[in-house]
MARTINU-979405 format. One record per residue (C-alpha): residue number from 1; residue in three letters; x, y, z. Coordinates in Angstrom, 3 decimals. Example, Ala and Ser with C-alpha at 12.3 -4.5 7.8 and 13.67 -1.06 7.14 Angstrom:
% MARTINU-979405
1  ALA  12.300  -4.500  7.800
2  SER  13.670  -1.060  7.140
//
This chain:
% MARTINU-979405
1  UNK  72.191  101.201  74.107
2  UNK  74.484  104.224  72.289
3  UNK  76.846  103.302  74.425
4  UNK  76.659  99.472  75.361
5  UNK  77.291  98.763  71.181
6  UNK  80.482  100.474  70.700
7  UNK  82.016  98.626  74.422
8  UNK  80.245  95.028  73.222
9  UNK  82.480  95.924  69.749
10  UNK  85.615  97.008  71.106
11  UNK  85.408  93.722  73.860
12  UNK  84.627  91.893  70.932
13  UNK  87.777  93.245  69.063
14  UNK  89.939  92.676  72.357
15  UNK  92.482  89.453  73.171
16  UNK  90.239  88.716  75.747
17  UNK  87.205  88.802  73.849
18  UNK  88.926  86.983  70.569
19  UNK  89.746  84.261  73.363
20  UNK  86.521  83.697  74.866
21  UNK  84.259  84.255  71.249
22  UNK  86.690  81.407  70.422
23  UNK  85.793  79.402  73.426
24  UNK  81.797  80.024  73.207
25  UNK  81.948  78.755  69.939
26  UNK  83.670  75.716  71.001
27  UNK  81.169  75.508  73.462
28  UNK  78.365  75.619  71.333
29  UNK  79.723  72.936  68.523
30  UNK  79.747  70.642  71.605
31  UNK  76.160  71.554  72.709
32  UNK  74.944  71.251  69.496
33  UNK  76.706  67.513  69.250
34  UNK  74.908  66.712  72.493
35  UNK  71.263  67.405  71.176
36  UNK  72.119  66.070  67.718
37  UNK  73.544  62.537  70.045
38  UNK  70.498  62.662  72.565
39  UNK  67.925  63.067  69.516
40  UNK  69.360  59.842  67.470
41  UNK  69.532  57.685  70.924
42  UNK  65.505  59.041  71.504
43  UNK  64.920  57.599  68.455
44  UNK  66.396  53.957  68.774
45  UNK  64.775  54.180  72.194
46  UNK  61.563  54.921  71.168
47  UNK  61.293  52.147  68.433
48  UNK  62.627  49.768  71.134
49  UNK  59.321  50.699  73.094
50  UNK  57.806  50.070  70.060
51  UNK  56.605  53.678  69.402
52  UNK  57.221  56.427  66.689
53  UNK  58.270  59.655  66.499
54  UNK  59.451  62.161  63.686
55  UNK  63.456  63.869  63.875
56  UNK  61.918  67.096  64.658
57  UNK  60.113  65.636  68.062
58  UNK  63.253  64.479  68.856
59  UNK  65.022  67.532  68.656
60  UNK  62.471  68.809  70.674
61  UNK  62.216  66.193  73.450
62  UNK  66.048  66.569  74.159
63  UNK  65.744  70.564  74.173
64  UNK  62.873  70.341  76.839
65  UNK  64.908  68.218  78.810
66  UNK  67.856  69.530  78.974
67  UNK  66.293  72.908  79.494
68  UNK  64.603  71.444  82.507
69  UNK  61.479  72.584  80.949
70  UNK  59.881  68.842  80.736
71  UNK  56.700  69.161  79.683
72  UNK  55.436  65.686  80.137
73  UNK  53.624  65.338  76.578
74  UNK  56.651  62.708  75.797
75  UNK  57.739  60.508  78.040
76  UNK  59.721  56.647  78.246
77  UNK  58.004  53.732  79.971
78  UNK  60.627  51.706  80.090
79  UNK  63.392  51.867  83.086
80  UNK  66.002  52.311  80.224
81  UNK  64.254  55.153  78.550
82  UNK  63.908  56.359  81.870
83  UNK  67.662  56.578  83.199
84  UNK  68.135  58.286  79.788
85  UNK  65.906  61.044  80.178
86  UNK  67.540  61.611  83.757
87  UNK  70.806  61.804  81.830
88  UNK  70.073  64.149  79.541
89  UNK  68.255  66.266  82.256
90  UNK  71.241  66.350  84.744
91  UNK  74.089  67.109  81.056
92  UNK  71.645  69.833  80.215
93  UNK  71.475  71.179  83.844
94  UNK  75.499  71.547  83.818
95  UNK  75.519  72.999  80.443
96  UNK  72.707  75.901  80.925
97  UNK  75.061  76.055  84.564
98  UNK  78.101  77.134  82.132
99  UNK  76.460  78.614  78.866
100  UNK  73.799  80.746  80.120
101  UNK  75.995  82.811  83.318
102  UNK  78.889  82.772  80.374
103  UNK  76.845  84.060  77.682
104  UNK  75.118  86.660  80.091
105  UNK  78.104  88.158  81.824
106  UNK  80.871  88.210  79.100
107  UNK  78.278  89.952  75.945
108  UNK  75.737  92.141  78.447
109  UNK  76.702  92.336  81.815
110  UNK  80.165  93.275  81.332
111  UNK  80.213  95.180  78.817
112  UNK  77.166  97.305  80.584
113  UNK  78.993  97.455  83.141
114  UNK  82.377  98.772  81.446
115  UNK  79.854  101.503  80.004
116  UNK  78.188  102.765  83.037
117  UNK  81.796  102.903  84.191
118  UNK  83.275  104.709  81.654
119  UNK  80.230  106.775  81.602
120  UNK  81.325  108.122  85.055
121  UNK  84.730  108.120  84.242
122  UNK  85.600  108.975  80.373
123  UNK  88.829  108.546  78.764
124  UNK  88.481  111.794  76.143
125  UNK  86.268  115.038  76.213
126  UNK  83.886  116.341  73.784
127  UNK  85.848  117.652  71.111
128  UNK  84.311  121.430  71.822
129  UNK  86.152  121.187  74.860
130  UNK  88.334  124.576  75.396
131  UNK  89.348  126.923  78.229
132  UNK  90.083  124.024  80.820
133  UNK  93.024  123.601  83.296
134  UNK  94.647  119.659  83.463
135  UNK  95.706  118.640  86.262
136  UNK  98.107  115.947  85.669
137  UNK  98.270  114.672  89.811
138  UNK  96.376  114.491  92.668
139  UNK  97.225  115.724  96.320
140  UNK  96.718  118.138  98.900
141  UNK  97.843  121.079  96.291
142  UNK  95.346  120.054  93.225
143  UNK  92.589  119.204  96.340
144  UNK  92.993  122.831  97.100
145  UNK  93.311  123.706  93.457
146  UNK  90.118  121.970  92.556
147  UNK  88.161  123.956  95.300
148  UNK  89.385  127.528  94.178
149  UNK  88.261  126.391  90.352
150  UNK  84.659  125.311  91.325
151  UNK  84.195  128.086  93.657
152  UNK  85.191  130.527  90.186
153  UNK  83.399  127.952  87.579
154  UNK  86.610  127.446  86.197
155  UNK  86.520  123.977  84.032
156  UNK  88.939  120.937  85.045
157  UNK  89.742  117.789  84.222
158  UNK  92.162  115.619  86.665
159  UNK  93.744  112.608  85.204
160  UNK  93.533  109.426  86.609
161  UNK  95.385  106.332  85.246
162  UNK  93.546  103.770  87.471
163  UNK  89.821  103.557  86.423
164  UNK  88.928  102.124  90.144
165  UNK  90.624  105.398  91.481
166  UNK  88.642  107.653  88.673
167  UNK  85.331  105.843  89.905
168  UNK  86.012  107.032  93.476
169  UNK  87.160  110.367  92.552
170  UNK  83.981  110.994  90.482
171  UNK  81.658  109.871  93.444
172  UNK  83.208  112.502  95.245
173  UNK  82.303  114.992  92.840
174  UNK  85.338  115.776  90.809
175  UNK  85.494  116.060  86.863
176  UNK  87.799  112.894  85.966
177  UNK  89.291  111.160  83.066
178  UNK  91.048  108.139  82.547
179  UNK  94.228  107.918  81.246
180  UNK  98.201  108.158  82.385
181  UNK  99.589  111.541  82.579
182  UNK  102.792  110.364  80.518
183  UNK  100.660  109.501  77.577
184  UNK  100.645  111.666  74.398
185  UNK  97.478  109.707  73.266
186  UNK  96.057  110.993  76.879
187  UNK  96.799  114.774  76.249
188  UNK  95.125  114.184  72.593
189  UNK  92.112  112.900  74.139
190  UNK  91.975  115.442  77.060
191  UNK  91.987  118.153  74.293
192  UNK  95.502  119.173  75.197
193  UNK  96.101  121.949  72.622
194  UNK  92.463  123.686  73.660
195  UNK  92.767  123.634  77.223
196  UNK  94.153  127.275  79.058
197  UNK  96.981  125.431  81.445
198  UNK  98.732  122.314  82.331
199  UNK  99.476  121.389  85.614
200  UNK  102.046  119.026  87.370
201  UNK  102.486  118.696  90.856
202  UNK  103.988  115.244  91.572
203  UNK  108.005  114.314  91.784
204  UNK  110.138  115.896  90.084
205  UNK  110.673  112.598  87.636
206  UNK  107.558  112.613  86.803
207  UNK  106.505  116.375  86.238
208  UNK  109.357  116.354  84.146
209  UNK  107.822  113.632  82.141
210  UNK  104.977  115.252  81.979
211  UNK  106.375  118.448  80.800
212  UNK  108.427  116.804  77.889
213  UNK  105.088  115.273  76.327
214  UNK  102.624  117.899  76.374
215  UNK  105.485  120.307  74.973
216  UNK  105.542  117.989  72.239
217  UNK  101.775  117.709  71.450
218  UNK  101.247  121.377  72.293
219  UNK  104.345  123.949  71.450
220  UNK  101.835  127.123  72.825
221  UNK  100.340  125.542  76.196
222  UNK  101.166  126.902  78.982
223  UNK  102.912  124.458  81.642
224  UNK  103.281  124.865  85.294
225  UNK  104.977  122.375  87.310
226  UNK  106.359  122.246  91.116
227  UNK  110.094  121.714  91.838
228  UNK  111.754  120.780  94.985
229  UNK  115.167  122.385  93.930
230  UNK  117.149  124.742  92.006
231  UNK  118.630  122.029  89.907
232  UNK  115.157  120.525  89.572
233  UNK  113.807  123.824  88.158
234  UNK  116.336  124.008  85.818
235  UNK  115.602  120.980  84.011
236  UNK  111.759  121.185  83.733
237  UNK  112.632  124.451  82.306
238  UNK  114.694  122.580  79.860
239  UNK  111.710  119.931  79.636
240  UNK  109.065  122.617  78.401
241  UNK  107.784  124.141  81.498
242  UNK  106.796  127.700  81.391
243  UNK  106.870  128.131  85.349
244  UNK  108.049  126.073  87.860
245  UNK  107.170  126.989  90.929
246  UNK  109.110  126.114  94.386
247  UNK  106.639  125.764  97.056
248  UNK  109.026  125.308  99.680
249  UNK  110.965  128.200  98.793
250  UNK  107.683  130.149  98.680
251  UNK  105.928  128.824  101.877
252  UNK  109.535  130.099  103.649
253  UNK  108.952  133.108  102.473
254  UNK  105.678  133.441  103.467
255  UNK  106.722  132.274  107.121
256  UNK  109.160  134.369  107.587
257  UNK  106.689  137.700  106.261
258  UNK  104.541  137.144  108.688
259  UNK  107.022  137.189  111.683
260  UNK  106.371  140.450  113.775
261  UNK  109.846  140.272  115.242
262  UNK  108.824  141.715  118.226
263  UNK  108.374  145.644  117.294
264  UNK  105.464  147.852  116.019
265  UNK  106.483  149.085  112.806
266  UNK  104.355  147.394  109.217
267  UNK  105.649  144.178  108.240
268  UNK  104.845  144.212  104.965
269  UNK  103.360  140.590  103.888
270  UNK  101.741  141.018  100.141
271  UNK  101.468  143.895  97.501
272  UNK  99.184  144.367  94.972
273  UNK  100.951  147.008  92.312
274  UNK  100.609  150.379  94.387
275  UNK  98.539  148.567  97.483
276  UNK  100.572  147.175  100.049
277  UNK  98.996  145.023  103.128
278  UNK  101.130  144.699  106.430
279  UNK  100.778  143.822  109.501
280  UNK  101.168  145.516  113.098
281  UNK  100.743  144.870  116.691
282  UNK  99.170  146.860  119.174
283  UNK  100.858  145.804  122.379
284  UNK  103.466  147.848  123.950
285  UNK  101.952  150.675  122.075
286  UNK  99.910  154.224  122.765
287  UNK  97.114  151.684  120.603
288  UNK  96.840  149.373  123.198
289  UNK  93.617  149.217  124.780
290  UNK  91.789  152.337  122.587
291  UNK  89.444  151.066  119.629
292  UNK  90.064  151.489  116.295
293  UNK  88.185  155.143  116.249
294  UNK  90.296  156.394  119.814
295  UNK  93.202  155.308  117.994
296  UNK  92.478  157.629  114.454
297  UNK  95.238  155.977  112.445
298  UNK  93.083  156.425  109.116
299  UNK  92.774  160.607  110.076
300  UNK  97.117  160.379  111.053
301  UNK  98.503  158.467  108.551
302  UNK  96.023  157.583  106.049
303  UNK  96.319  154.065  106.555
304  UNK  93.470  151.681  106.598
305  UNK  92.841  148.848  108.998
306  UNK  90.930  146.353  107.246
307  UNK  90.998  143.681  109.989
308  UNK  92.392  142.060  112.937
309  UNK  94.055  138.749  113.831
310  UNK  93.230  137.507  117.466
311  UNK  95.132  134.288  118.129
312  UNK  94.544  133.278  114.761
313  UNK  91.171  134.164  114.220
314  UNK  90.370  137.056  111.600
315  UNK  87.751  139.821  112.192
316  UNK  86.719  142.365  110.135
317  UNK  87.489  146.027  111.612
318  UNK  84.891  148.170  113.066
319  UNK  84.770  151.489  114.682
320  UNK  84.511  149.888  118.096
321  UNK  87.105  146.886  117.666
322  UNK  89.192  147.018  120.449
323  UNK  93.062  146.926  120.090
324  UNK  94.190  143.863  122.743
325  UNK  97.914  142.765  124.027
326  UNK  97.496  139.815  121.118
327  UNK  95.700  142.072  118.366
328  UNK  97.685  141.962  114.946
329  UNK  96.015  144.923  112.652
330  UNK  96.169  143.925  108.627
331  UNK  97.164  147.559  107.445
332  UNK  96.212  148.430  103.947
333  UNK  98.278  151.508  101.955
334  UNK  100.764  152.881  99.895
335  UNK  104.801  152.274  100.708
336  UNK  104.846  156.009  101.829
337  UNK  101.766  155.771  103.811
338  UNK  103.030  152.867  105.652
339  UNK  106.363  154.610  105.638
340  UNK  104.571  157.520  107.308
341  UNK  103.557  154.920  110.067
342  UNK  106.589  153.261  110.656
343  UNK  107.820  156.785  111.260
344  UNK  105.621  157.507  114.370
345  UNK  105.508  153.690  115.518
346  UNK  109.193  152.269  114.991
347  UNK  110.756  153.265  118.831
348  UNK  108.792  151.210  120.536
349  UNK  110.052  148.017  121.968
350  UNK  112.383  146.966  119.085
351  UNK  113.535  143.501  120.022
352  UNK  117.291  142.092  120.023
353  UNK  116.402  138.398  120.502
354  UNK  116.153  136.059  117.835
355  UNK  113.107  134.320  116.602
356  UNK  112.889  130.242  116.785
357  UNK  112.430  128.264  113.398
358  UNK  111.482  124.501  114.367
359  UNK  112.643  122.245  111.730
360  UNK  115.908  122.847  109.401
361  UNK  114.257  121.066  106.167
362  UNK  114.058  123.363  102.863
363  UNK  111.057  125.254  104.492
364  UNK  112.567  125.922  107.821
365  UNK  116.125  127.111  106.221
366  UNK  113.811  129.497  103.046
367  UNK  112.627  131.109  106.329
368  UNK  115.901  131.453  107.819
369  UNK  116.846  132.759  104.572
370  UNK  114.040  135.373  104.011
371  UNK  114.339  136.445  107.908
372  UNK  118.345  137.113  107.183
373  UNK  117.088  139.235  104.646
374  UNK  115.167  141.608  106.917
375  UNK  118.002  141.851  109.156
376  UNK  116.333  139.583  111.783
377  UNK  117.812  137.168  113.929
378  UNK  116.839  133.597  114.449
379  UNK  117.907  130.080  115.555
380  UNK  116.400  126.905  114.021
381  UNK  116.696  123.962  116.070
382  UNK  116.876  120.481  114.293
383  UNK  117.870  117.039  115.315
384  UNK  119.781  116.165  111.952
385  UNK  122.526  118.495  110.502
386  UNK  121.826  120.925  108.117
387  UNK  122.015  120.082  104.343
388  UNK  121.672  123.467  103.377
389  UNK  123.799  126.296  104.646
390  UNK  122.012  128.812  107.139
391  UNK  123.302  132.406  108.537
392  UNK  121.373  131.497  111.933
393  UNK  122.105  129.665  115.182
394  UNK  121.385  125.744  114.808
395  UNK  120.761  124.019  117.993
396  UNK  120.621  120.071  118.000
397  UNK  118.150  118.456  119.331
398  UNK  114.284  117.384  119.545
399  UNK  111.919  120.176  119.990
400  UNK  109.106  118.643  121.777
401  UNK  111.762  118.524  124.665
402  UNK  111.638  121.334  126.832
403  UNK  115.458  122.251  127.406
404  UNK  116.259  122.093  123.480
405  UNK  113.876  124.925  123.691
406  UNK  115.201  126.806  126.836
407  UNK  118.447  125.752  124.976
408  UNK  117.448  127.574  121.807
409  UNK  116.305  130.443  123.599
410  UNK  112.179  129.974  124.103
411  UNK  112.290  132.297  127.346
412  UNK  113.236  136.088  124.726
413  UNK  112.163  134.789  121.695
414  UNK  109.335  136.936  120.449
415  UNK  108.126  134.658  117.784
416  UNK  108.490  130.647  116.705
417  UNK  107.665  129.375  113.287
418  UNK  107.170  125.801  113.283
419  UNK  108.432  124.306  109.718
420  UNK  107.822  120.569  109.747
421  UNK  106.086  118.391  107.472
422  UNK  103.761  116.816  109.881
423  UNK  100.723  117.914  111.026
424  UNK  100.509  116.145  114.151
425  UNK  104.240  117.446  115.063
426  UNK  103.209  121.018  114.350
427  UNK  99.724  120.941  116.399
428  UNK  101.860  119.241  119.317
429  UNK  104.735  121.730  118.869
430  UNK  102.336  124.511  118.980
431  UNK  100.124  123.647  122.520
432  UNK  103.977  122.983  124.153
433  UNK  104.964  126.425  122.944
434  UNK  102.110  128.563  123.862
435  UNK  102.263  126.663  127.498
436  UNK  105.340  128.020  127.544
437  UNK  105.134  131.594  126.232
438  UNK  101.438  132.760  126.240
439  UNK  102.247  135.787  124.832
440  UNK  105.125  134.882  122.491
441  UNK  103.814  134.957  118.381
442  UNK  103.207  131.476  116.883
443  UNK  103.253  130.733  113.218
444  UNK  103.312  127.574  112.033
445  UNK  102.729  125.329  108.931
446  UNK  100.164  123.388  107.655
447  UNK  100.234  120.412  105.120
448  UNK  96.744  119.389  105.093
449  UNK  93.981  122.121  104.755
450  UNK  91.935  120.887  107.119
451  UNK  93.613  120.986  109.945
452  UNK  94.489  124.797  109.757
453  UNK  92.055  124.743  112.108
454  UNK  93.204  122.392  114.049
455  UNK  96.677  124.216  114.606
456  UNK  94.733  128.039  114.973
457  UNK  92.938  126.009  118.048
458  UNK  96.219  124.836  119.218
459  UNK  97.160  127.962  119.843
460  UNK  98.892  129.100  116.664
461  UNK  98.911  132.832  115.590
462  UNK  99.097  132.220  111.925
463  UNK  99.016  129.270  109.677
464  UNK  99.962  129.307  106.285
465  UNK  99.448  125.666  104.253
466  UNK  100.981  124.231  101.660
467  UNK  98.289  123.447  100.074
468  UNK  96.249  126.889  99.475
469  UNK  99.822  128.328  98.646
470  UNK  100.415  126.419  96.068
471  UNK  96.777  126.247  94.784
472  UNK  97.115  129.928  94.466
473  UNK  100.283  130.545  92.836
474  UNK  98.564  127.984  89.531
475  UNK  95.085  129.504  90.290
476  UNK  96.627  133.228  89.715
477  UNK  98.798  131.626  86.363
478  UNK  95.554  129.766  85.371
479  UNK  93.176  132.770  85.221
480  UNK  96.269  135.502  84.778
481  UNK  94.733  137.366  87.719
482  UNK  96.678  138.367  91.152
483  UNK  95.104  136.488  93.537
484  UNK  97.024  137.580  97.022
485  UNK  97.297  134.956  99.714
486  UNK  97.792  136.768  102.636
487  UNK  97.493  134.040  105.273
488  UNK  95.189  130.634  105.581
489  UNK  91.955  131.927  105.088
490  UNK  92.952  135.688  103.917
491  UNK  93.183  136.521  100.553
492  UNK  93.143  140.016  98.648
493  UNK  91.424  139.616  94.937
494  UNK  90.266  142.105  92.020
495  UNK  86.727  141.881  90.877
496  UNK  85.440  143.912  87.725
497  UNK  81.993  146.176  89.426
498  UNK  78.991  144.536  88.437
499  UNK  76.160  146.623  86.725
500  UNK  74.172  145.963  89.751
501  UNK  76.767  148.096  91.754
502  UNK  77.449  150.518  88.781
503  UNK  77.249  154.102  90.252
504  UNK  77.095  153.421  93.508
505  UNK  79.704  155.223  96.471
506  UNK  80.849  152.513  98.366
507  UNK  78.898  153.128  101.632
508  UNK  75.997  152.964  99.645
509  UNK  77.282  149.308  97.860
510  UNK  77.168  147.829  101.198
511  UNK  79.576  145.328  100.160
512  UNK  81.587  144.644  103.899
513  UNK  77.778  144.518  105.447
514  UNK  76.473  142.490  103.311
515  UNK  79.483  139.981  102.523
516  UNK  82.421  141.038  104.703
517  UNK  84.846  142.003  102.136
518  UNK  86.501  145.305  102.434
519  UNK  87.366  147.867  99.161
520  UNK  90.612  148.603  99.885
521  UNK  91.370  149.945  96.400
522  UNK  89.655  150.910  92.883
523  UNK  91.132  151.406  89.354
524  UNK  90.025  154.581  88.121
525  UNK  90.780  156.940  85.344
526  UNK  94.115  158.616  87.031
527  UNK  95.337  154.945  88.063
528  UNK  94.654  152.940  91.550
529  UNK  93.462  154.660  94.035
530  UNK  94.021  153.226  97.120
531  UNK  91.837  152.845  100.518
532  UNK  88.860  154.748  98.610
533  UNK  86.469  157.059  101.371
534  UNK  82.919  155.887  101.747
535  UNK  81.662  158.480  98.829
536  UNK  83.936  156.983  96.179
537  UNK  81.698  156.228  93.373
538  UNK  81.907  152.694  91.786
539  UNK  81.860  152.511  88.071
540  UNK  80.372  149.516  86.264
541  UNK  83.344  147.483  84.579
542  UNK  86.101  148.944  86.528
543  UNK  88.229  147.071  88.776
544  UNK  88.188  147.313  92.623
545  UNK  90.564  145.500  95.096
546  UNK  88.701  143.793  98.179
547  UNK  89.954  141.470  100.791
548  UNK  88.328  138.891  103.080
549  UNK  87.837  135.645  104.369
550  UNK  87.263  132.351  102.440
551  UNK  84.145  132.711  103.656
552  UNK  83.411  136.583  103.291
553  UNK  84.767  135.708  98.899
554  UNK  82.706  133.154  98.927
555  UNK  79.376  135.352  99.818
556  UNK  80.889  138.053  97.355
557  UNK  80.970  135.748  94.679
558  UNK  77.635  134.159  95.476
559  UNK  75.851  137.930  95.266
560  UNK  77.901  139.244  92.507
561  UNK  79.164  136.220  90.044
562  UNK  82.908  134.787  89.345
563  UNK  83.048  138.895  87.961
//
C-alpha cells in the first residue's frame, strides 16, 4: 500500500489520468441519469398495474437489475413491465461491462502494477547511497564489468532508459535503474555526486554526451569513457572525461605482447612496479622434455615459473610439470633477473620470418604497430585497403582461403594473431590455421566472453577479449588497484594478508594448495620483494602479489574476503 498511493497520485496527476478521471466522471453522470430515468418509468409502471411503491424501492429495483442481482421480491405482471425490466437488465449488463473492468484496471490494477514494476526497477536510490560505480551502457564490456564488481562486492547501478529492458535486466540479476543516461535529472537521482566512478562505454556521440552532463552535475567525479580514436579522445577530454580509454589500441597491444616470435628469450607481457611476468617457450631448448625441477631455472637465474600454457589451457607449476614442444612457461621476476635469463636462453632458434596479423582494422594495425616496436616482423593480410598506415607487409585477400595464406607466408610464420571482430570468423580462422601449422603459435581475439572457450578449443594458443580487457582497465580505475590482465582467464592482483594468515611463511599459508594462486611477491619493510621462498613470513595487513586463474581468484576470495 506505501507504494501503490504515491503511483495511484502521480497517475492521477498525469495527462492520461486527467483524461480518463474526466471520462469516468462523464461516465458516471450518465449512469446516474439511467437509474434516476429507470426509477421514474418503475414508478408510472407500477401505478399502471395498479400497485404502489415508495422512490427509494425504486431506486432499488433498478440497481438490482441492472446489477443482475434480481432478487425477485419485486417484480411486473404485465408484458410491458416485463420488456422493461429486460431493458434495464441488458443497459445495466453493458454498463457494469464498461464501468467495472474501467474502474478496476485504470485506479488498482495499473497502478499496482506500475509499482511492482518500479519496485524491481527504481528510477532513484536511497539517498545514503555512496561508493557506487554507474554504468551509463550496456554490452559485452559492462557484462564483464558487472561480473568483476559482484565477484569484489563492489556496488553498481546500470542505467536503463527503457523500463521493459530494466525489467529483464533485473530478472537476470543485475542492480538497475530507470532513466536515460543523457539526463541531468537521472545522475541526480542515481546519486551522481556520491557515487566513486562514472562509466561510458557506448559511441563516441553518446559517451561524449554523457561526459558533458555529469561534469556539470558533479565537477569532482571521476569519468571514464571508451574512445575509438585519437580525435575521439581528445574531445571527451574536452567534454569532462578524466580517462578515456582506447580499447582497440590496448587489445593491439596486448596481441602483439603475447607473440613469442619464434625464439626463447622472456617476452615480457605485464609488470607490476618491480615484478615483471613474461613468457617463454620450451621447444628448441636444453628445457625441452626435463620437468620443471631437472630444469632448476629458480636455483640459475632466480626466476620463478608460476605456470604453464598448453594450447591454451593454464596449469599451475609443479615440481614434476613437464616442459613439452607447445609448453609456454609464465616467468615471474625482476628486469635483471629476466635479463639474466635472456642471457643464457637468447641463441637459440631466433626466427627471421614474420608473424601473420589477420585483419587490418584498428586492432590488427595497434598490433602491427606494437610488434614494429619490438623489432619484429609481420604481414597482415586484409581484403580492403588499409585506412591506417602500417610498417608491415599487406597482402590482399580473404583469409579463410588457403593461398592468401601460403601467399602471406603461413608455411615460416611462427605465430598468427587473428584480429577480427567476429567470433565466428576467428574460431573458423583458427581450426584452418592450426590444420595447417600444428605447431605454429595462435593468438587470437575474442569479442564475446564466452566463447574464449570456444576459440582455446579451436585450437588457439591465447585469447585475449575485449571484453575482460576493458572491464579491467575501469575495474583497476574504479577501485584504484592494479589489477594485471595477463591473458583470458590470467590475472595478477594484490590482496592485503588477512589476520587469519598473519604470521604465517608461505608454505605454511597453503594458499596455491588450497586455492591455486601463487605469491609471487610481498610488500615488506625494505620494499617488494619479489618471488618470496617458502619460509617468507606473511604479515597481517601487508600486501602480497598472487596470480591465478578466474577460477583459482575466485576460491581466494571466497576463503579470504574481497581483502
Amino acid at each position: 500500500m506505501k507504494t501503490y498511493v504515491p503511483h495511484l497520485v502521480r497517475y492521477l496527476q498525469s495527462r492520461a489520468g486527467k483524461r480518463n478521471v474526466t471520462l469516468l466522471f462523464k461516465y458516471l453522470l450518465v449512469f446516474a441519469g439511467l437509474v434516476v430515468a429507470y426509477s421514474l418509468m418503475f414508478h408510472w409502471l407500477m401505478q399502471w398495474e395498479n400497485r404502489e411503491h415508495s422512490w427509494l424501492t425504486g431506486v432499488y429495483w433498478t440497481l438490482t437489475v441492472m446489477s443482475t442481482l434480481g432478487f425477485g421480491d419485486i417484480t411486473f405482471e404485465s408484458d410491458l413491465g416485463r420488456a422493461f425490466s429486460v431493458v434495464v437488465l441488458l443497459s445495466g449488463m453493458l454498463s457494469l461491462l464498461v464501468l467495472l473492468p474501467f474502474t478496476f484496471i485504470e485506479f488498482f490494477y495499473a497502478p499496482w502494477m506500475r509499482a511492482q514494476s518500479e519496485a524491481r526497477a527504481p528510477r532513484e536510490l536511497p539517498a545514503e547511497t555512496r561508493g557506487h560505480a554507474i554504468l551509463t551502457h550496456g554490452g559485452p564490456v559492462t557484462s564483464a564489468l558487472i561480473r568483476k564488481l559482484n565477484q569484489y562486492g563492489q556496488p553498481y547501478v546500470l542505467l536503463v532508459p527503457d523500463l521493459a529492458q530494466a525489467l529483464a535486466l533485473h530478472d537476470e540479476g543485475y542492480q538497475v535503474v530507470v532513466g536515460a543516461p543523457d539526463d541531468p535529472v537521472t545522475y541526480e537521482k542515481v546519486r551522481v555526486t556520491q557515487a566513486a566512478l562514472v562509466s561510458a562505454t557506448g559511441s563516441n556521440i553518446s559517451n561524449t554526451n554523457v561526459a558533458f552532463t555529469v561534469r556539470e552535475i558533479a565537477p569532482d567525479i571521476p569519468i571514464l569513457t571508451t574512445a575509438d580514436s585519437d580525435a575521439a579522445e581528445d574531445i571527451l577530454k574536452l567534454a569532462g572525461s578524466s580517462r578515456v580509454l582506447q580499447l582497440h589500441e590496448m587489445l593491439g597491444r596486448s596481441l602483439a605482447h603475447r607473440t613469442l616470435g619464434g625464439d626463447a628469450r622472456a617476452h615480457i607481457i605485464g609488470r607490476f612496479e618491480e615484478l615483471f611476468i613474461a613468457e617463454a617457450t620450451a621447444a628448441g631448448t636444453p628445457l625441452l622434455g626435463k620437468t620443471l625441477a631437472e630444469s632448476r631455472l629458480r636455483e640459475l637465474f632466480e626466476v620463478t615459473v608460476v605456470g604453464v600454457w598448453e594450447r591454451g589451457r593454464f596449469r599451475s607449476a609443479q615440481a614434476d610439470t613437464v616442459l613439452g614442444p607447445s609448453t609456454v612457461m609464465v616467468l615471474a621476476g625482476s628486469r635483471q633477473q629476466l635479463d639474466h635469463f635472456n642471457e643464457f636462453f637468447c641463441i637459440y632458434h631466433g626466427a627471421a620470418s614474420p608473424v601473420l596479423i589477420v585483419g587490418g582494422g584498428r586492432v590488427g594495425c595497434a598490433t602491427g604497430q606494437a610488434l614494429a616496436r619490438r623489432d619484429l616482423p609481420f604481414v597482415i593480410i586484409e581484403r580492403e585497403p588499409l585506412a591506417e598506415a602500417t610498417s608491415g607487409k599487406v597482402v590482399r585477400g580473404d583469409a579463410a582461403a588457403i593461398e592468401t595464406l601460403e601467399q602471406a607466408g603461413i608455411r615460416e610464420a611462427p605465430a598468427v594473431i587473428i584480429t577480427t571482430n567476429s567470433d565466428d570468423t576467428n574460431v573458423y580462422l583458427t581450426i584452418l590455421v592450426r590444420r595447417l601449422r600444428p605447431d605454429v603459435q595462435i593468438i587470437s581475439r575474442a569479442t564475446l566472453e564466452r566463447n574464449v572457450s570456444t576459440l582455446h578449443r579451436a585450437g588457439a594458443d591465447f585469447v585475449m577479449s575485449y571484453a575482460s580487457m576493458g572491464a579491467n582497465a575501469i575495474f583497476n580505475a574504479l577501485r584504484r588497484a592494479h589489477v594485471l590482465m595477463l591473458a583470458e582467464g590470467l590475472s595478477v592482483f594484490p590482496f592485503r594478508i588477512p589476520e587469519a594468515l598473519g604470521g604465517k611463511t608461505v608454505a605454511d599459508s597453503a594458499i596455491r594448495s588450497t586455492t591455486g594462486c601463487s605469491v609471487v611477491a610481498a610488500r615488506t619493510a625494505e620494499g617488494l620483494l619479489i618471488n618470496p621462498g617458502p619460509g617468507t613470513r606473511l604479515v597481517a595487513g601487508a600486501e602480497v602479489i598472487l596470480i591465478g586463474t578466474v577460477e583459482d581468484e575466485e576460491r581466494f576470495l571466497a576463503a579470504y574476503g574481497p581483502g
